[in-house]
C-alpha angles and dihedrals in degrees: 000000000000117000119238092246099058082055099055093051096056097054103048120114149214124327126231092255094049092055097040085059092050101047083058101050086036080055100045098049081051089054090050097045084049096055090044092053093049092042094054088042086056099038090046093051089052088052094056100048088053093049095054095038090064087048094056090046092049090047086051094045088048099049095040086049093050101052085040100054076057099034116123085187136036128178135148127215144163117274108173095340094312134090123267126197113215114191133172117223129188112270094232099186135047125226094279099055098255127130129263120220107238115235120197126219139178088334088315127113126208140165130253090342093271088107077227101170133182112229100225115182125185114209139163105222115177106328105332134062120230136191113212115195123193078328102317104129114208127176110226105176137008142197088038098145099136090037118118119183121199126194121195119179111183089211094256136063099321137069123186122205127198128198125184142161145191114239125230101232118042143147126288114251086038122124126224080236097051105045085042083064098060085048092050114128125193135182135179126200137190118232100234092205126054126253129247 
């Protein structure tokens, strides 16, 4: 049989010093796995804005591209301190909702003859973009607060727009200038119809 003391010394436990140097690797692995979690929360946010925030330029793009490939007039001009492109469509339907046949003049297409056109403008305003057609209002994009759109029209057949945004997550060092630059869209798009 075992002596008492031979079973006392196998279940003793830790010393003071031996539990002192686990809690602080256990601490500092803690610490590390911290900082990584918080790291790939911030970094996947990030991700996500950008992300969105891609989707929002292309569906802008796409929407100002459509009505100017129709428009039978482009300007830009300034609505609360940012441009506004202010286009005319065809107004392709009468009141009743049927179709106008389209007659074609001089380069320039319109309607039934009546030369009947709907006003369309494109603003930011705040933080979304909205596209208001003969006074139907539609919201087109949202949380757009570091978003700037630039039209330029060259006065002839063709109109650029340029959509850009500042990200949420960058490097240190970087300026809000220079990171709006890599985000940076542009598109251009041909008048279909010529101008007058």
């Amino acid at each position: 049989m075992k002596s008492l003391t031979t079973l006392r010394s196998k279940l003793r436990g830790f010393t003071m010093p031996e539990l002192l140097v686990a809690g602080t690797v256990s601490l500092a692995l803690a610490a590390g796995m911290y900082t990584a979690v918080s790291a790939l929360q911030r970094t996947s946010a990030a991700s996500l804005h950008h992300t969105r925030s891609q989707i929002q330029q292309t569906r802008l793009l796409d929407y100002m591209a459509r009505d100017l490939r129709a428009a039978l007039t482009v300007n830009v001009d300034t609505f609360q301190g940012a441009e506004r492109l202010n286009l005319t469509l065809p107004d392709y339907y009468d009141s009743t909702g049927t179709p106008r046949d389209p007659v074609i003049d001089g380069g320039t297409v319109s309607y039934g003859g009546s030369g009947a056109s709907v006003p369309v403008q494109y603003y930011k305003q705040g933080d979304q973009v909205f596209r208001n057609a003969n006074g139907h209002l539609t919201q087109l994009a949202s949380d757009l607060a570091g978003f700037e759109i630039h039209f330029t029209d060259d006065g002839k057949q063709a109109v650029t727009v340029a959509i850009s945004f500042v990200p949420r997550y960058q490097f240190a060092g970087n300026t809000s200038a220079t990171v709006r630059e890599g985000t940076t869209v542009y598109a251009t798009t041909l008048l279909r119809n010529k101008r007058k």
